[in-house]
Backbone atoms as SQL, in Angstrom:
CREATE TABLE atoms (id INTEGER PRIMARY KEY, chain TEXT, resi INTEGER, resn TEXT, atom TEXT, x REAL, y REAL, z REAL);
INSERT INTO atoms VALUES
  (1, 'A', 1, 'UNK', 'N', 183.050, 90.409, 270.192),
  (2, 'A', 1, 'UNK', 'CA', 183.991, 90.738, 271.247),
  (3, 'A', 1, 'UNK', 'C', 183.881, 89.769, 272.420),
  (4, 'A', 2, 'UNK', 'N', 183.957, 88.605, 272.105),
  (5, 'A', 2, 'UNK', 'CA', 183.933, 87.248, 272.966),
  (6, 'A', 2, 'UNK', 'C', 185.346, 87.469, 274.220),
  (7, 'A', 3, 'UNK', 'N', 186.030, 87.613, 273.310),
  (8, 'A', 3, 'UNK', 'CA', 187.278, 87.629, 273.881),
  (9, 'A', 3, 'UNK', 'C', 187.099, 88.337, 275.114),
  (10, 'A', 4, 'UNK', 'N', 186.437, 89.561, 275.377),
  (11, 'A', 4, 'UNK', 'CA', 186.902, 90.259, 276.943),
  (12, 'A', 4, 'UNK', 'C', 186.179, 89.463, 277.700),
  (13, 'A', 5, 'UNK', 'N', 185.154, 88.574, 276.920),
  (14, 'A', 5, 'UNK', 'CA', 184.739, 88.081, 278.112),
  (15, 'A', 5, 'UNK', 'C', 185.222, 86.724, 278.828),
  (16, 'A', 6, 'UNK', 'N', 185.694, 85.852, 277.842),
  (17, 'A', 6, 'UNK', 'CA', 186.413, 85.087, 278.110),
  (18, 'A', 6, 'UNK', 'C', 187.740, 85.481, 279.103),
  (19, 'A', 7, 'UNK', 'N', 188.593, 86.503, 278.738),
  (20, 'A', 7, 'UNK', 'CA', 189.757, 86.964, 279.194),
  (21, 'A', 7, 'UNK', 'C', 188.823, 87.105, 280.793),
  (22, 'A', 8, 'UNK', 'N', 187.909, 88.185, 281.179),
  (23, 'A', 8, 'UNK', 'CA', 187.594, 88.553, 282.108),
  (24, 'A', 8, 'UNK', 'C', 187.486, 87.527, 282.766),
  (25, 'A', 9, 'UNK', 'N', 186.552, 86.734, 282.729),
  (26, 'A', 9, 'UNK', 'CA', 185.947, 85.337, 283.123),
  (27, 'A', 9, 'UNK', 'C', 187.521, 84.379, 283.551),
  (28, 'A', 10, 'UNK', 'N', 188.385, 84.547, 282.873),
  (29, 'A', 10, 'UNK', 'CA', 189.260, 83.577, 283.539),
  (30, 'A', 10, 'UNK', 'C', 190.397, 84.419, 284.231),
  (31, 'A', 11, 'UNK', 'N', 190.702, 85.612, 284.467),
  (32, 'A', 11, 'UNK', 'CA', 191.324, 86.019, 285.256),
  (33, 'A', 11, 'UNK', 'C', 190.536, 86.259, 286.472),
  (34, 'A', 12, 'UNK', 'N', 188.580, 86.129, 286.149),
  (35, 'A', 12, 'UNK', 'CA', 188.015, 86.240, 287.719),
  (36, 'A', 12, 'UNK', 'C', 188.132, 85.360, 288.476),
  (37, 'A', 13, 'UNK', 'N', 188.148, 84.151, 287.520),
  (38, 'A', 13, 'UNK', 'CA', 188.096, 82.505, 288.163),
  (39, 'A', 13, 'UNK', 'C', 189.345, 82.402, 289.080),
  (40, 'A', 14, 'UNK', 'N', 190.304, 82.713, 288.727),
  (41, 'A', 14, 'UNK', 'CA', 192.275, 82.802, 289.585),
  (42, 'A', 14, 'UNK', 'C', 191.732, 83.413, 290.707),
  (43, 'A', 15, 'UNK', 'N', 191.157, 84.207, 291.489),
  (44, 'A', 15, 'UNK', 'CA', 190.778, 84.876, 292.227),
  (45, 'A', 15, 'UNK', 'C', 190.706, 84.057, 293.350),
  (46, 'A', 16, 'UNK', 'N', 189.919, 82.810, 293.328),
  (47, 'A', 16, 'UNK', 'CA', 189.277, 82.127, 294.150),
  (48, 'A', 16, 'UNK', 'C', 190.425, 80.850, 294.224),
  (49, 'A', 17, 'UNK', 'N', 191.591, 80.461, 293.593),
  (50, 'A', 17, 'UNK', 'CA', 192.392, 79.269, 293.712),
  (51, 'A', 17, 'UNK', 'C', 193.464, 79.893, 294.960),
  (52, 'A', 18, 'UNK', 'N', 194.076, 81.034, 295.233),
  (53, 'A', 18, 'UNK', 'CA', 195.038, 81.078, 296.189),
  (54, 'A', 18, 'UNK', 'C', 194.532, 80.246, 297.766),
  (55, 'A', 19, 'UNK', 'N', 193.231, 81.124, 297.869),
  (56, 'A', 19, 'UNK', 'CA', 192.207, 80.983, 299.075),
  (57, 'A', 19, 'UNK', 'C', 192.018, 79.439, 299.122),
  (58, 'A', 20, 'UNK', 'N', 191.281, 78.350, 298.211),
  (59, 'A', 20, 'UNK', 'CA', 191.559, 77.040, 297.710),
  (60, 'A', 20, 'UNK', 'C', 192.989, 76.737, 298.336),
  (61, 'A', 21, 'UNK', 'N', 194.062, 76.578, 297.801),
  (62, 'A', 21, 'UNK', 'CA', 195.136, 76.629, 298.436),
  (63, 'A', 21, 'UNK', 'C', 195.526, 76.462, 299.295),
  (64, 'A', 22, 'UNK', 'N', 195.301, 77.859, 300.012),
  (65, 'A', 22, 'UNK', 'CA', 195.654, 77.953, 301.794),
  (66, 'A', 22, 'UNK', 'C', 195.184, 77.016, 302.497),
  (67, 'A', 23, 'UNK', 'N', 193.632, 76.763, 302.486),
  (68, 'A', 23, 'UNK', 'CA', 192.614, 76.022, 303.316),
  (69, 'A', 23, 'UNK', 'C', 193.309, 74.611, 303.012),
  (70, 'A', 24, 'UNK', 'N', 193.298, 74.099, 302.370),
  (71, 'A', 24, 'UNK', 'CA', 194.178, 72.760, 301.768),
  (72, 'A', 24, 'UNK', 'C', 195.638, 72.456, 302.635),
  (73, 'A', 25, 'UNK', 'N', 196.084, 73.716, 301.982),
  (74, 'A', 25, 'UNK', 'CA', 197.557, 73.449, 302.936),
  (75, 'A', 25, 'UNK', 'C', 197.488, 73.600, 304.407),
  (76, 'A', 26, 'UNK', 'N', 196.883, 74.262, 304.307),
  (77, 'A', 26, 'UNK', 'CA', 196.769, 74.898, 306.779),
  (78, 'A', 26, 'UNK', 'C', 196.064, 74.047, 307.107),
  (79, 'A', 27, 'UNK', 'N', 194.591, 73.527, 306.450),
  (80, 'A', 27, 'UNK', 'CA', 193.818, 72.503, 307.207),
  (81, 'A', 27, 'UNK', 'C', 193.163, 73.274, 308.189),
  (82, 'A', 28, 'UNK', 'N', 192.800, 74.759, 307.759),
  (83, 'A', 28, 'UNK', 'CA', 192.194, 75.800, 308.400),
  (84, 'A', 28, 'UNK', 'C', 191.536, 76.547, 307.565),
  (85, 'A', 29, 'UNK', 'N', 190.139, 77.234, 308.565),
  (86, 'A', 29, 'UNK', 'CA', 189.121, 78.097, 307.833),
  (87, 'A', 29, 'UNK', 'C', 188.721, 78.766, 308.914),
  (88, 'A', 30, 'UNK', 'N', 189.466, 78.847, 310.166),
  (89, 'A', 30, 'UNK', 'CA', 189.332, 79.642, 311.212),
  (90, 'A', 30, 'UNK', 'C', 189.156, 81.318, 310.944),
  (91, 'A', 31, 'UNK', 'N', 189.614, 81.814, 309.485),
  (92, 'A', 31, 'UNK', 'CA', 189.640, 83.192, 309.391),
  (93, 'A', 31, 'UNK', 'C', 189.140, 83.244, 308.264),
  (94, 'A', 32, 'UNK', 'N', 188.035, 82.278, 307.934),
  (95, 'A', 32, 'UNK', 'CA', 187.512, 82.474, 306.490),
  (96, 'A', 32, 'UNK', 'C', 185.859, 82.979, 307.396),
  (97, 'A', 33, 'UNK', 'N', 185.482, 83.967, 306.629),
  (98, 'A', 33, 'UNK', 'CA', 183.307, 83.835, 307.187),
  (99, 'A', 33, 'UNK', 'C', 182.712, 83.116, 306.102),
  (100, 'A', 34, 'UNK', 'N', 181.863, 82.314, 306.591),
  (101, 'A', 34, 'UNK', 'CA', 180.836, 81.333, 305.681),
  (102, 'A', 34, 'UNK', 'C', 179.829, 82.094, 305.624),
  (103, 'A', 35, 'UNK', 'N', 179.500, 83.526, 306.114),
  (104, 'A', 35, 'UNK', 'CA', 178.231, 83.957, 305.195),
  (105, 'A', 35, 'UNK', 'C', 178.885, 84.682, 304.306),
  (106, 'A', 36, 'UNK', 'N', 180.250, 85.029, 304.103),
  (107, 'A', 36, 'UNK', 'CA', 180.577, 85.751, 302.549),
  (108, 'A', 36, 'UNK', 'C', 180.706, 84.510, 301.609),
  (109, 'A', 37, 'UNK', 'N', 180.698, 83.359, 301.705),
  (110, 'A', 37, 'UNK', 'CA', 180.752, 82.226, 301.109),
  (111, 'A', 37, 'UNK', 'C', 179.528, 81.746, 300.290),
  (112, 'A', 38, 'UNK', 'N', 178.599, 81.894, 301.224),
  (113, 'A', 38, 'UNK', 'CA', 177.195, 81.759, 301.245),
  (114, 'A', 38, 'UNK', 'C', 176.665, 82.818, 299.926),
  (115, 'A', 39, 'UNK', 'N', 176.955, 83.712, 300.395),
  (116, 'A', 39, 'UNK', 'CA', 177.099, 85.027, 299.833),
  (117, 'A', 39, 'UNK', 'C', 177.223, 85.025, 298.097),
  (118, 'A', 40, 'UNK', 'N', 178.572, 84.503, 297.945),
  (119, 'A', 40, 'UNK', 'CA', 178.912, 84.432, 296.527),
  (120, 'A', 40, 'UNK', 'C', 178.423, 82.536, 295.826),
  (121, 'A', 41, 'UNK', 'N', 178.225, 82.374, 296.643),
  (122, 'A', 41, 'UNK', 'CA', 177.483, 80.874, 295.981),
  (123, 'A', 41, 'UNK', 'C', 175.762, 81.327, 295.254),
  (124, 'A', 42, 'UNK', 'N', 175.312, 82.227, 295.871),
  (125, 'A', 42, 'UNK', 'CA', 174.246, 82.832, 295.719),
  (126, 'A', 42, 'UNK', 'C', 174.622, 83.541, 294.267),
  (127, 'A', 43, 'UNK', 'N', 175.300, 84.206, 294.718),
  (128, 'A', 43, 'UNK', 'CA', 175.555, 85.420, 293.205),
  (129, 'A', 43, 'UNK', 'C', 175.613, 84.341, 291.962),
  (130, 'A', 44, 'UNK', 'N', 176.696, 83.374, 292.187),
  (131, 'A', 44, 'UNK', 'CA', 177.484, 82.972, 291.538),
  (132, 'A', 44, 'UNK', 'C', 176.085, 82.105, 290.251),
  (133, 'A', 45, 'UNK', 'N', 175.153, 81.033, 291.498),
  (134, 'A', 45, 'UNK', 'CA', 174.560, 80.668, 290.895),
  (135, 'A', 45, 'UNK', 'C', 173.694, 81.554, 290.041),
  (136, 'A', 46, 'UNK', 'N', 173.176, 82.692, 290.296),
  (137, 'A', 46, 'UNK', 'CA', 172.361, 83.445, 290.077),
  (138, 'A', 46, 'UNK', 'C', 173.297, 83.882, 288.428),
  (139, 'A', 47, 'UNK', 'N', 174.399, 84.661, 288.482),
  (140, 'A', 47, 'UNK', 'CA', 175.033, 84.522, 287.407),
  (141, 'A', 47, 'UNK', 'C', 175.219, 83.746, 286.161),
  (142, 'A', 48, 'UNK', 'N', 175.172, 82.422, 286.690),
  (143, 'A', 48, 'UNK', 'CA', 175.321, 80.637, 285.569),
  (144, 'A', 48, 'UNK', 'C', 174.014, 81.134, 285.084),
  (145, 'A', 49, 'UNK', 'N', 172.970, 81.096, 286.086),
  (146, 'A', 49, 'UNK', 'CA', 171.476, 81.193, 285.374),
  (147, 'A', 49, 'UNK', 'C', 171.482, 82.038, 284.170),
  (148, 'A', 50, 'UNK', 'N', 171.647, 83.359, 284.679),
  (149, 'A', 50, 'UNK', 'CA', 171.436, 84.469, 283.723),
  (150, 'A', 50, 'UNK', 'C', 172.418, 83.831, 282.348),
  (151, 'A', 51, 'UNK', 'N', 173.771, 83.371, 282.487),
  (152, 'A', 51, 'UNK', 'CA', 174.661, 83.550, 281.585),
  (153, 'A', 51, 'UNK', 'C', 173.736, 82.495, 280.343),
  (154, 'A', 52, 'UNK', 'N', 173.269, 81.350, 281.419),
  (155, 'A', 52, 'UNK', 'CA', 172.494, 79.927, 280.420),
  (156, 'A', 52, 'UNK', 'C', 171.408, 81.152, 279.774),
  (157, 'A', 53, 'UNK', 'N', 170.314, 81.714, 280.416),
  (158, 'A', 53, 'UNK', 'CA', 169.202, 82.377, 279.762),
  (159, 'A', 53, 'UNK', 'C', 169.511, 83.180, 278.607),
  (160, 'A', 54, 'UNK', 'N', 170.586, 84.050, 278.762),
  (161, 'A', 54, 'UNK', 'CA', 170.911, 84.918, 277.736),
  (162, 'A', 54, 'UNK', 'C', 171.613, 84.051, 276.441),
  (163, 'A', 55, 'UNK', 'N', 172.086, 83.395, 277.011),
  (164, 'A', 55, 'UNK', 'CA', 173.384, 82.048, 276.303),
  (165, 'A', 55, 'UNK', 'C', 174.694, 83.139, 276.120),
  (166, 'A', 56, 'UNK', 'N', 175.108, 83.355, 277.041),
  (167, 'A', 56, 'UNK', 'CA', 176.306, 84.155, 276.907),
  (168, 'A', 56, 'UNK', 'C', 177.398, 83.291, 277.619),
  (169, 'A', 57, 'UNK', 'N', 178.121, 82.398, 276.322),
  (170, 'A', 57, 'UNK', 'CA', 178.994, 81.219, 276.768),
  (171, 'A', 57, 'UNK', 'C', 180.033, 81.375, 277.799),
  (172, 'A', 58, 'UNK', 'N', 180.996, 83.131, 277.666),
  (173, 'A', 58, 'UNK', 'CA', 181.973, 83.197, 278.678),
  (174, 'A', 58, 'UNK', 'C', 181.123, 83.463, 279.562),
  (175, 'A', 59, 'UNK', 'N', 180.392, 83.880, 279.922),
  (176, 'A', 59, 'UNK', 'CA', 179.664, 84.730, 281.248),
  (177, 'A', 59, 'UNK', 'C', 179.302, 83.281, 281.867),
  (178, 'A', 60, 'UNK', 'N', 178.369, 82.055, 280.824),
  (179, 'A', 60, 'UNK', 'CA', 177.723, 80.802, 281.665),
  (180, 'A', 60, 'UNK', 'C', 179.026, 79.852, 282.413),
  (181, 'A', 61, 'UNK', 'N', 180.055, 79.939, 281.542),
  (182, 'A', 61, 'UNK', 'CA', 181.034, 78.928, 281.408),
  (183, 'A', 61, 'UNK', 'C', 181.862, 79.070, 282.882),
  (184, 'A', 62, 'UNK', 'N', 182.621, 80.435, 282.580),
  (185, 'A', 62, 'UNK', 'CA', 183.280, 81.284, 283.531),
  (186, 'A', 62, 'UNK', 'C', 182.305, 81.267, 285.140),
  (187, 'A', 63, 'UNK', 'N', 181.024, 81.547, 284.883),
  (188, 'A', 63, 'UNK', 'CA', 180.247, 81.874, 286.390),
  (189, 'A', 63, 'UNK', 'C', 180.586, 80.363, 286.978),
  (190, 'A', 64, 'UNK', 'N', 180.001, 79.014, 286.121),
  (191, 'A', 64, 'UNK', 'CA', 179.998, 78.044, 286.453),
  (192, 'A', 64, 'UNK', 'C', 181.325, 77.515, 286.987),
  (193, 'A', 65, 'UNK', 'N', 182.434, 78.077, 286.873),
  (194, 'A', 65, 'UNK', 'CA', 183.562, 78.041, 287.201),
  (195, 'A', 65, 'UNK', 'C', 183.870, 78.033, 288.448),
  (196, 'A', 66, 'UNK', 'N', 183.387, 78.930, 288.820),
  (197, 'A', 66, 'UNK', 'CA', 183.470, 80.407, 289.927),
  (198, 'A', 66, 'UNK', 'C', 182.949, 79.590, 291.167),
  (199, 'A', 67, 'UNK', 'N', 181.389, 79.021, 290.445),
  (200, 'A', 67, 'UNK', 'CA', 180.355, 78.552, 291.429),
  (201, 'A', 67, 'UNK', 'C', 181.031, 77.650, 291.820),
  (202, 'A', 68, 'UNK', 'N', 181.508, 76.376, 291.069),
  (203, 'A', 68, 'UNK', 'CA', 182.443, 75.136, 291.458),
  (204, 'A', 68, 'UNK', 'C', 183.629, 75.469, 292.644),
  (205, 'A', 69, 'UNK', 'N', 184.241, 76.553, 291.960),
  (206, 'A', 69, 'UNK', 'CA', 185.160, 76.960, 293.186),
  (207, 'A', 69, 'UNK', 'C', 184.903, 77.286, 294.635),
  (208, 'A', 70, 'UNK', 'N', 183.466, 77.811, 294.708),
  (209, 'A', 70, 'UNK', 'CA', 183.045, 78.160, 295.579),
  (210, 'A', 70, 'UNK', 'C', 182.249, 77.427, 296.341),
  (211, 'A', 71, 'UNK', 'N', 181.785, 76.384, 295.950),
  (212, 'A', 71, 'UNK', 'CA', 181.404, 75.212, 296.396),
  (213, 'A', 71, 'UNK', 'C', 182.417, 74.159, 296.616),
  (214, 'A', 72, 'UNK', 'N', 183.672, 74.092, 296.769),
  (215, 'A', 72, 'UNK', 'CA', 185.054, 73.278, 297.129),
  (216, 'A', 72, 'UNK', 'C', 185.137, 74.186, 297.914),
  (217, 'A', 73, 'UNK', 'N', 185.717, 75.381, 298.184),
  (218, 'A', 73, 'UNK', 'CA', 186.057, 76.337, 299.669),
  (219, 'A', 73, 'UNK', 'C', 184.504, 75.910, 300.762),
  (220, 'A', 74, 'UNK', 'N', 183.064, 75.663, 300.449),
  (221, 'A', 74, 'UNK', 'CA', 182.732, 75.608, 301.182),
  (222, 'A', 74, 'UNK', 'C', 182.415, 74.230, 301.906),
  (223, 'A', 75, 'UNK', 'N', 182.999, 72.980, 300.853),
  (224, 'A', 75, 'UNK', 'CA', 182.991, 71.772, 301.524),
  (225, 'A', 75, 'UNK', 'C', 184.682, 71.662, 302.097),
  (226, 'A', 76, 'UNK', 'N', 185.510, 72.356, 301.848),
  (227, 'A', 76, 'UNK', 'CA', 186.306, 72.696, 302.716),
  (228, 'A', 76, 'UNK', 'C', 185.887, 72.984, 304.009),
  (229, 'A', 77, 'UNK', 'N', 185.110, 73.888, 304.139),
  (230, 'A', 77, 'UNK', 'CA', 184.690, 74.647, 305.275),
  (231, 'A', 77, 'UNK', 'C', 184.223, 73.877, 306.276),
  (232, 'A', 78, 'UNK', 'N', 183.569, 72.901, 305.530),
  (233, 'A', 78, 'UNK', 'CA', 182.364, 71.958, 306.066),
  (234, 'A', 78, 'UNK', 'C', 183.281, 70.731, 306.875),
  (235, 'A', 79, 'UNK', 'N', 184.170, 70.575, 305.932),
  (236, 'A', 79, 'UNK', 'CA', 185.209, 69.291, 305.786),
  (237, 'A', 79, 'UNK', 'C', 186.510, 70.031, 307.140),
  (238, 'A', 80, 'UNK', 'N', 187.059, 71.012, 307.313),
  (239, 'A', 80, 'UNK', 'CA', 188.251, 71.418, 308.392),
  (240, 'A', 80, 'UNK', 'C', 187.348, 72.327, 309.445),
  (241, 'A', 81, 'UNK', 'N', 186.297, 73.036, 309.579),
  (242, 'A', 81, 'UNK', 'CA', 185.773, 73.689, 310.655),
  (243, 'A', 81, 'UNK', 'C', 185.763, 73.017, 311.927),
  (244, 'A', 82, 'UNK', 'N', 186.235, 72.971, 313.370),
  (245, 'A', 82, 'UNK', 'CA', 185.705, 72.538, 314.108),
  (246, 'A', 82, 'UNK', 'C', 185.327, 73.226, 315.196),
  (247, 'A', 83, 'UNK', 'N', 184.034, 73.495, 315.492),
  (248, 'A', 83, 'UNK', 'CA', 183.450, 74.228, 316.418),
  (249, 'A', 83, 'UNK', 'C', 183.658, 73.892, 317.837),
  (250, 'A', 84, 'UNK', 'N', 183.947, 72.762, 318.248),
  (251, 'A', 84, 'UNK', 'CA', 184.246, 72.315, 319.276),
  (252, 'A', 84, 'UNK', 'C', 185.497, 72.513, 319.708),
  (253, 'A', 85, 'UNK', 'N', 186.667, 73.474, 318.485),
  (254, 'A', 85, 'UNK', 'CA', 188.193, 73.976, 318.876),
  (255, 'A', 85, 'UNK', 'C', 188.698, 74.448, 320.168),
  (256, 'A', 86, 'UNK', 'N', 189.643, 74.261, 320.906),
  (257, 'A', 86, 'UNK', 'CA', 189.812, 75.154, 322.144),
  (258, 'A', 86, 'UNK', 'C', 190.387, 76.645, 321.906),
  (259, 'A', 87, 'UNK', 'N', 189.483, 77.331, 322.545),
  (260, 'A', 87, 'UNK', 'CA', 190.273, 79.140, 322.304),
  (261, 'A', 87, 'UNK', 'C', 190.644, 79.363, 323.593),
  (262, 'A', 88, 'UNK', 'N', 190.800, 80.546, 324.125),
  (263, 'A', 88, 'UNK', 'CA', 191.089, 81.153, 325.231),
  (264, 'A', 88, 'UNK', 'C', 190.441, 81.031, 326.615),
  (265, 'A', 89, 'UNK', 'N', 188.861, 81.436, 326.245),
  (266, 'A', 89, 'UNK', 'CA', 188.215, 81.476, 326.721),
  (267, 'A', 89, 'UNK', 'C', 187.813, 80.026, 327.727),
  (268, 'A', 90, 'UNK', 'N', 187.622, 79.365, 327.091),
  (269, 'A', 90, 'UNK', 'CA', 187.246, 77.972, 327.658),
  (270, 'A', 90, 'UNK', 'C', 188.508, 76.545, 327.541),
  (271, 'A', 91, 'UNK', 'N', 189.413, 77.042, 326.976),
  (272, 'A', 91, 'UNK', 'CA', 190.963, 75.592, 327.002),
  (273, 'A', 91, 'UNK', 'C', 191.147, 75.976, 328.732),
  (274, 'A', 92, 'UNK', 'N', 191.472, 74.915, 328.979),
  (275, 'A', 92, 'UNK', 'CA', 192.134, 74.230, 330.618),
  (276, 'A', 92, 'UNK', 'C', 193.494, 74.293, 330.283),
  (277, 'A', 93, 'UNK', 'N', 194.199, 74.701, 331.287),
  (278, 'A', 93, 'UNK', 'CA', 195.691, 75.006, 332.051),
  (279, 'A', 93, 'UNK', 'C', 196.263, 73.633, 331.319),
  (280, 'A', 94, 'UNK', 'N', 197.528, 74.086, 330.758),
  (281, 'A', 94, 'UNK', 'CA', 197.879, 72.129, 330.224),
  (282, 'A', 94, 'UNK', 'C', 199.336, 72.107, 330.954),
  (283, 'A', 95, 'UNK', 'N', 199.455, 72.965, 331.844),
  (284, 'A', 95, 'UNK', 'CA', 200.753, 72.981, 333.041),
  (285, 'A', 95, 'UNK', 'C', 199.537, 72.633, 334.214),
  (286, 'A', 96, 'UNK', 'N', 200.254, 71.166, 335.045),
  (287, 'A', 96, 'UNK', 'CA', 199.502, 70.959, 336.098),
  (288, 'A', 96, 'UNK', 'C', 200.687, 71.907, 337.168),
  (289, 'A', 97, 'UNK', 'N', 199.563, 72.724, 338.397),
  (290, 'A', 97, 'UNK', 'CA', 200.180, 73.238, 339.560),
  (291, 'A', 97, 'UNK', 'C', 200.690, 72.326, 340.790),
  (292, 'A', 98, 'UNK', 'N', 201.830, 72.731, 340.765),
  (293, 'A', 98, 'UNK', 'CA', 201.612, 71.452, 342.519),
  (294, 'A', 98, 'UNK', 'C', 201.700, 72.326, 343.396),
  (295, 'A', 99, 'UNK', 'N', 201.405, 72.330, 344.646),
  (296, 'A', 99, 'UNK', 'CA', 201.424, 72.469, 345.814),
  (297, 'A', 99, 'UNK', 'C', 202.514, 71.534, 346.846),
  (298, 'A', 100, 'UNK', 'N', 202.921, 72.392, 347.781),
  (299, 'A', 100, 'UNK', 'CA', 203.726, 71.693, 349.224),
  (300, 'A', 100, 'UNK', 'C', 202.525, 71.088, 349.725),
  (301, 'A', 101, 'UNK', 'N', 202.959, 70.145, 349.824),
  (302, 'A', 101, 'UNK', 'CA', 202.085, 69.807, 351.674),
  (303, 'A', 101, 'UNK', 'C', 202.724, 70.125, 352.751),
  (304, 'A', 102, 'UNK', 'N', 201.976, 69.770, 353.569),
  (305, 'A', 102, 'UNK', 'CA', 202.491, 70.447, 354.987),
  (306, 'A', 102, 'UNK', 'C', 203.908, 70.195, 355.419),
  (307, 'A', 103, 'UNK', 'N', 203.729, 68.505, 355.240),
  (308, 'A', 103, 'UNK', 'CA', 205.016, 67.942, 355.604),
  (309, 'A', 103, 'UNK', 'C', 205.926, 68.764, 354.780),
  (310, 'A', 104, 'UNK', 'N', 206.450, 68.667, 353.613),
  (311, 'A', 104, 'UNK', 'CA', 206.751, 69.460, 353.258),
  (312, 'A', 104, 'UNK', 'C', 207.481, 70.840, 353.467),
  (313, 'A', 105, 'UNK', 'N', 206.658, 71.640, 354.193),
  (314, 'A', 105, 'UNK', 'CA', 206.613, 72.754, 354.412),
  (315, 'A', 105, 'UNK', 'C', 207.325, 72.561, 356.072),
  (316, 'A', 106, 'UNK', 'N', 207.131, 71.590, 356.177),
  (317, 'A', 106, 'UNK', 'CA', 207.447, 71.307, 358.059),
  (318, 'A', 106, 'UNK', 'C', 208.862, 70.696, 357.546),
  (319, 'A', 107, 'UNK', 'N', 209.075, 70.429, 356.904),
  (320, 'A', 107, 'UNK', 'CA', 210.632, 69.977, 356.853),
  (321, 'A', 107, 'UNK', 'C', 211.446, 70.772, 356.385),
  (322, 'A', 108, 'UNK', 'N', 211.257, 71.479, 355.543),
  (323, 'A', 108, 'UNK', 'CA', 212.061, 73.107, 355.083),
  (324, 'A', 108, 'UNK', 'C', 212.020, 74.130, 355.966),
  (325, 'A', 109, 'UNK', 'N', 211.266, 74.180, 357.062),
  (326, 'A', 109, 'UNK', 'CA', 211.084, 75.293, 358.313),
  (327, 'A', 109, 'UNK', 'C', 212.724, 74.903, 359.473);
């Protein structure tokens, strides 16, 4: 019964190409977290291992898949993150204010 696992294994792998995708096209990872990344790079490898030890070809083949994918989203990550971005908090006014001067103000009186 190879087959479910194969089947399984490559409808898990699709999972991870939309996300691939986005980051590619936006040139953003502003709403991605790198410790769920972290996260499944861990599993993932941990998975290949087991699949090589047991020799369970869809499980090694498929994980190794997974892991690859997940290692491109995170040199993505690595590759479009910039921490130095301006947010709210700290971006400067990009409308300069003017002020009257006096004169100014003495000639409109």
């Amino acid at each position: 019964m190879l087959l479910f696992g194969w089947l399984g294994g490559i409808l898990n792998s699709f999972h991870v190409l939309p996300q691939m995708m986005k980051i590619h096209k936006t040139k953003s990872v502003d709403d991605l977290s790198i410790n769920s990344i972290y996260i499944k790079i861990i599993a993932s490898v941990l998975y290949t291992i087991h699949g090589f030890v047991i020799w369970d070809l869809p499980l090694f083949v498929m994980t190794l898949l997974i892991l690859a994918q997940y290692l491109t989203i995170f040199l993505q990550y690595k590759w479009y993150h910039n921490p130095d971005k301006c947010n709210a908090d700290t971006a400067e006014s990009d409308t300069s204010t003017t002020t009257q001067s006096s004169t100014e103000t003495d000639d409109l009186a």
